[in-house]
C-alpha positions in Angstrom: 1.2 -72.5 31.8 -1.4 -69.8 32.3 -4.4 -70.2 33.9 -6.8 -67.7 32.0 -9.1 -69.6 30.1 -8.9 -69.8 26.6 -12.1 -68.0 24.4 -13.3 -69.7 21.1 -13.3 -66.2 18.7 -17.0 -67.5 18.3 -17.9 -67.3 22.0 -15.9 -64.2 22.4 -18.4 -62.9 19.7 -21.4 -63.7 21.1 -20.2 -62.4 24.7 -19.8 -59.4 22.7 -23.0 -59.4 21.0 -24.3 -59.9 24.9 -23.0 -56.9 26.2 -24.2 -55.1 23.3 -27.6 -55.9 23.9 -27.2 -55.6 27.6 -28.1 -59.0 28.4 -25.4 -60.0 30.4 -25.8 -59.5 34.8 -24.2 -60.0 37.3 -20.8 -61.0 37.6 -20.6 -61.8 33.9 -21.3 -57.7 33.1 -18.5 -56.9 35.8 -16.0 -59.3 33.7 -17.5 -58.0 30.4 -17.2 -54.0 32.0 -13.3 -55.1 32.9 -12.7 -56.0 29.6 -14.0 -53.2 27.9 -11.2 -50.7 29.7 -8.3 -53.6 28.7 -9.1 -55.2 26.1 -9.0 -53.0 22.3 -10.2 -55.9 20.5 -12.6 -56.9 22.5 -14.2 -53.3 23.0 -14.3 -52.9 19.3 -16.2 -56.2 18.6 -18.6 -54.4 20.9 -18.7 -51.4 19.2 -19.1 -53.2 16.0 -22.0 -54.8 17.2 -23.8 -51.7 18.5 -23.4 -50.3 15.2 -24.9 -53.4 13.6 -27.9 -53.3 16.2 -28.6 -50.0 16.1 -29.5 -49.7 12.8 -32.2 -51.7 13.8 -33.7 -48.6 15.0 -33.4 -46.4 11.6 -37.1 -46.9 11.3 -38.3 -45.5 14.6 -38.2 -41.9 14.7 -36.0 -40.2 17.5 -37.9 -38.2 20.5 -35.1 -36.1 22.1 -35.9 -36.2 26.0 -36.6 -32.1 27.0 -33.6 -30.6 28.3 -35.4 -29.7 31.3 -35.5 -33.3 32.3 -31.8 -34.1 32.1 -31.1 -31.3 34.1 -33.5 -32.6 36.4 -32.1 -35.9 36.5 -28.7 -34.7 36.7 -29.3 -32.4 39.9 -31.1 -35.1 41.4 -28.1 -37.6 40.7 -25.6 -35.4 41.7 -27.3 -33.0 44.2 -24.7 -29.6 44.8 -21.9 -32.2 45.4 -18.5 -32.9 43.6 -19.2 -34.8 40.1 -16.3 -36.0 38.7 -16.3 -36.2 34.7 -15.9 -39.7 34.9 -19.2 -40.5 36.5 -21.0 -38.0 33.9 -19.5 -39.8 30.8 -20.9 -42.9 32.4 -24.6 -41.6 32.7 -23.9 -40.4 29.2 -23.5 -44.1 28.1 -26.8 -45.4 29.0 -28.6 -42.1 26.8 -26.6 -41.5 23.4 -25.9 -43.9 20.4 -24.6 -46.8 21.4 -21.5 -46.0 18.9 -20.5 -42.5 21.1 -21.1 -44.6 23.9 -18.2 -47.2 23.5 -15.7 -44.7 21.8 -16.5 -42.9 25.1 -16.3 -45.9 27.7 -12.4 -46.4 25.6 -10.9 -42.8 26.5 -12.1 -43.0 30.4 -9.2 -44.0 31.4 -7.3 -41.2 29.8 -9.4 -38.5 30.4 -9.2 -37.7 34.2 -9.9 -34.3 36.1 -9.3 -32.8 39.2 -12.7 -32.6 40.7 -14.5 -29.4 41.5 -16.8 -28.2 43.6 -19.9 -27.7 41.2 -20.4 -29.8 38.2 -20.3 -27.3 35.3 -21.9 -28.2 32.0 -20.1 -31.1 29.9 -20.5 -32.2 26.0 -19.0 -34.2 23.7 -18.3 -36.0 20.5 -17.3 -38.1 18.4 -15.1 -36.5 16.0 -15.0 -38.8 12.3 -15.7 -38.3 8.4 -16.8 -41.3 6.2 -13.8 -40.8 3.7 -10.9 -40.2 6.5 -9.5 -42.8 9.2 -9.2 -40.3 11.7 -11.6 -40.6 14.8 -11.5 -38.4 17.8 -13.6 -38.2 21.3 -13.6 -34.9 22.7 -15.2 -33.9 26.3 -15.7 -29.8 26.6 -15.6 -29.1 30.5 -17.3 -25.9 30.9 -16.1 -25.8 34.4 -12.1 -26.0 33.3 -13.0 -24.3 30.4 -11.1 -26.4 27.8 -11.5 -29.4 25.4 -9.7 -33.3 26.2 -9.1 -35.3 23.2 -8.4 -38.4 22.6 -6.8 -39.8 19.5 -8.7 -43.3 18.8 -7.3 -43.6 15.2 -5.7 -42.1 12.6 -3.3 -39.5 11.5 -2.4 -36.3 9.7 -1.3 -37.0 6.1 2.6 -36.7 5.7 3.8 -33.1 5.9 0.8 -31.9 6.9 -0.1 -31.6 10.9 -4.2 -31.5 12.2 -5.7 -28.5 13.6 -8.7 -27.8 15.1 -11.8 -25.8 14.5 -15.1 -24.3 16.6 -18.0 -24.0 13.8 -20.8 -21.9 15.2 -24.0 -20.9 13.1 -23.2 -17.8 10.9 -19.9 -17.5 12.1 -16.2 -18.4 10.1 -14.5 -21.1 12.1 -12.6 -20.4 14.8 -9.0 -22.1 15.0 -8.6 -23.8 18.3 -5.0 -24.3 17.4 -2.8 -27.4 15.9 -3.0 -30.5 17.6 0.0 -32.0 19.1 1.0 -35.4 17.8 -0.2 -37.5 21.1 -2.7 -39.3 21.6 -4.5 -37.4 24.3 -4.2 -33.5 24.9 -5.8 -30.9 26.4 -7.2 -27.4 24.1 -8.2 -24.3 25.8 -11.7 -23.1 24.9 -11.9 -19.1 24.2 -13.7 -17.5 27.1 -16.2 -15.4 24.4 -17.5 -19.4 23.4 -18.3 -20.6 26.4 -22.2 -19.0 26.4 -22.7 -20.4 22.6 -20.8 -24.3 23.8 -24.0 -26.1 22.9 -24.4 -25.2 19.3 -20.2 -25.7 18.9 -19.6 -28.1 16.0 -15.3 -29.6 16.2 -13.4 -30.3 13.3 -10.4 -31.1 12.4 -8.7 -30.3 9.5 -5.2 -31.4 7.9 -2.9 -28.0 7.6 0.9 -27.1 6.7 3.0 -26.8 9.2 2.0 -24.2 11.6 -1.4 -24.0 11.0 -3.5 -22.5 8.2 -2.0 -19.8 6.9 -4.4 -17.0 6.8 -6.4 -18.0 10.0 -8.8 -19.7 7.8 -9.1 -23.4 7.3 -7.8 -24.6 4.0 -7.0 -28.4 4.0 -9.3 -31.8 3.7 -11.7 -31.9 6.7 -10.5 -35.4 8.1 -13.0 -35.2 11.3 -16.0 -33.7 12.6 -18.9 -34.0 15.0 -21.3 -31.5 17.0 -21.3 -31.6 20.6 -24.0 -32.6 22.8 -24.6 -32.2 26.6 -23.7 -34.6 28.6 
C-alpha cells in the first residue's frame, strides 16, 4: 500500500487556486513548487486558474516598468557573475502574465545551458493562436545566439511539417527553418538579427515538406507570439 496521501480533486483545486494567488508559505509553497515541475495536471489547474484570475485585471490599465529599471534590477541581482538561464526565467515569473509564467515554470526542466561568463540579453514567449492547438515556449539567448523551444502541445497537420518564422517591422519574414518533430530543440538565430531581437515576433507556420517553397510563408499560421526581455 502506498503511503502518499490521497487528494480529494476539490482540495487539489483549491491548493491550486492557492498557489495561483500566492497564498501558500512555507513548506506548503516548497510542496506546491515540487509539484509544479512533476505534476502536468496539477500545473495546468494552476495555469487554468491564473488565467481565470487574471482577467480580473482587464480593467486596470497596464504600466510597463522603464527598461532602465529591469536592467538595474537585473545587474544588481546578478552583479558581473555567471547567470544561468534558469534563474532568469525564474525572476521572469514573478513580472509577466501569470499565463507565460507557468508555460515557462513547465519547460525549465528541459531547457538547460551551459553557463557563461556574462549574462547576455534573454526573451521569450509564448508561441499560440486562438483557432490552432499548437502552443510553444521559446527562450532567445543572446549570449548562445539561438532560440530553445519547447513543444507544450500540438502538432503539424498531416503531411504537412511546422516551420518557423522571425517577423520584424517592415521586413518579409525570415524562415528560421522547419522544426524537427521533438518536443524540445534548439534554432540558430542569424547573426544580422541579433541588434533588432527585441522587436522579433516567432511564428510558426504549417508547410509541405521541406519548408515553403519559395522562401516565403504560405500555410495556416498555427502559433505566434512577440518576444519580450527577460
Amino acid at each position: 500500500m502506498s503511503d502518499t496521501p490521497i487528494i480529494p480533486p476539490e482540495d487539489d483545486d483549491l491548493l491550486a487556486a492557492e498557489m495561483a494567488l500566492g497564498l501558500l508559505e512555507g513548506e506548503d509553497r516548497v510542496t506546491a513548487r515540487a509539484r509544479l515541475m512533476q505534476d502536468r495536471a496539477f500545473a495546468r489547474s494552476v495555469a487554468d486558474w491564473q488565467e481565470r484570475l487574471v482577467a480580473l485585471t482587464d480593467d486596470i490599465a497596464p504600466v510597463a516598468p522603464p527598461a532602465k529599471a529591469r536592467k538595474s534590477l537585473m545587474s544588481r541581482l546578478f552583479p558581473a557573475r555567471r547567470v544561468p538561464l534558469m534563474q532568469r526565467l525564474w525572476l521572469w515569473q514573478g513580472l509577466s502574465v501569470a499565463a507565460l509564467a507557468t508555460v515557462a515554470f513547465l519547460a525549465l526542466p528541459m531547457l538547460r545551458e551551459a553557463p557563461t561568463e556574462l549574462p547576455g540579453d534573454v526573451y521569450a514567449t509564448r508561441m499560440a493562436a486562438e483557432d490552432s492547438a499548437l502552443e510553444m515556449l521559446a527562450v532567445m539567448d543572446m549570449s548562445r545566439g539561438d532560440i530553445a523551444l519547447r513543444r507544450v502541445s500540438g502538432n503539424a497537420p498531416d503531411g504537412r511539417v511546422l516551420e518557423l518564422w522571425a517577423i520584424l517591422p517592415d521586413r518579409a519574414p525570415i524562415s528560421l527553418g522547419v522544426l524537427p518533430e521533438g518536443d524540445v530543440t534548439r534554432v540558430a538565430l542569424p547573426a544580422d538579427l541579433a541588434a533588432e531581437a527585441a522587436q522579433i515576433t516567432l511564428a510558426i507556420t504549417d508547410e509541405p515538406p521541406g519548408g515553403a517553397p519559395e522562401g516565403a510563408p504560405t500555410g495556416t499560421i498555427m502559433a505566434a507570439g512577440a518576444v519580450a526581455e527577460l
